[in-house]
N, C-alpha and C positions, 0 to 999 in steps of 0.2 A: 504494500500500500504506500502511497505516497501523498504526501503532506505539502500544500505553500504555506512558510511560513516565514519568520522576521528572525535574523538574527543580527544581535545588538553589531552597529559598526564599530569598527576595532582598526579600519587603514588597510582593508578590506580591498586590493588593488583593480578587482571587478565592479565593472557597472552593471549593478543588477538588474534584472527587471523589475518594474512597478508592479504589484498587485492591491487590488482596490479588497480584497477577503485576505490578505496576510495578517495574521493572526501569532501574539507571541505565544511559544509555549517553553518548555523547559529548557534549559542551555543546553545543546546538543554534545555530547562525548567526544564526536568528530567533525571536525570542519574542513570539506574540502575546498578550492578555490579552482575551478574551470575557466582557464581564461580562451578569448575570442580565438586564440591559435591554436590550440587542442591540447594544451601545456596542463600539468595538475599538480599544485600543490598542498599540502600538509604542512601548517607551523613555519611557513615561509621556505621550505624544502620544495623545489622540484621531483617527481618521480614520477615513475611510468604506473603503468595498470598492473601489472605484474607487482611491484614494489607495495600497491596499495592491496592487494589481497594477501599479499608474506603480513602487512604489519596488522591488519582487521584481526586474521587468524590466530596474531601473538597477544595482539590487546585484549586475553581473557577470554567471554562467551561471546563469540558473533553475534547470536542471537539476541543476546542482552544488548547491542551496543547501538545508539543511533549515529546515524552518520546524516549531514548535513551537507546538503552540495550549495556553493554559491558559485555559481553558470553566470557568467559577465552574459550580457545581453548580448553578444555579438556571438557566443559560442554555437558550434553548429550541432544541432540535435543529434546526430550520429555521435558524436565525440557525448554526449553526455548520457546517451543510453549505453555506449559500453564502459562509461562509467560504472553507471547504477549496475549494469550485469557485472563487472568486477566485485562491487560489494555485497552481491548476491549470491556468489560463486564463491564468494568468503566466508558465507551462512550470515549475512546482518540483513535483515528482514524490516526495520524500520530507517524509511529513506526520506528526507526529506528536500525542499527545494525552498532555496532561501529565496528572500523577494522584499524589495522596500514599500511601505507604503504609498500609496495614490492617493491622494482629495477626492 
């Protein structure tokens, strides 16, 4: 299942998109950062799709852990569903999609 929702800005180097129903909910475990050239980082680290299912499966219970994608507005939806299939393929089940408020 997947989630739009707000997480707090932190220097966040993605333009997210607006969502007019993004809604806060708990600080998410993981924050990815998808930027517009198919690039992903972690904690200001570059790494591949490969890197990000090694470190899911070490971070404890997949299934327990939510992951949070922040997809700059210009990233292309191919690159951010084989995101989500990495962290899925890692067993983490709770995905969510950041997004800033609209008026």
């Amino acid at each position: 299942m997947i989630t739009v929702h707000m997480i707090p800005s932190q220097g966040l180097p993605a333009h997210l998109p607006g969502s007019s129903s993004a809604q806060e909910l708990p600080k998410p475990k993981v924050v990815l950062t998808l930027h517009a050239d198919g690039s992903l980082e972690i904690k200001d680290k570059t790494i591949t799709l490969q890197d990000l299912e090694t470190q899911l499966r070490q971070g404890g219970n997949p299934s327990e852990t939510q992951v949070t994608i922040a997809a700059d507005k210009g990233a292309d939806i191919q690159a951010l569903v084989k995101v989500m299939d990495a962290c899925r393929h890692a067993g983490v089940t709770a995905i969510g999609l950041a997004a800033k408020p609209v008026s």
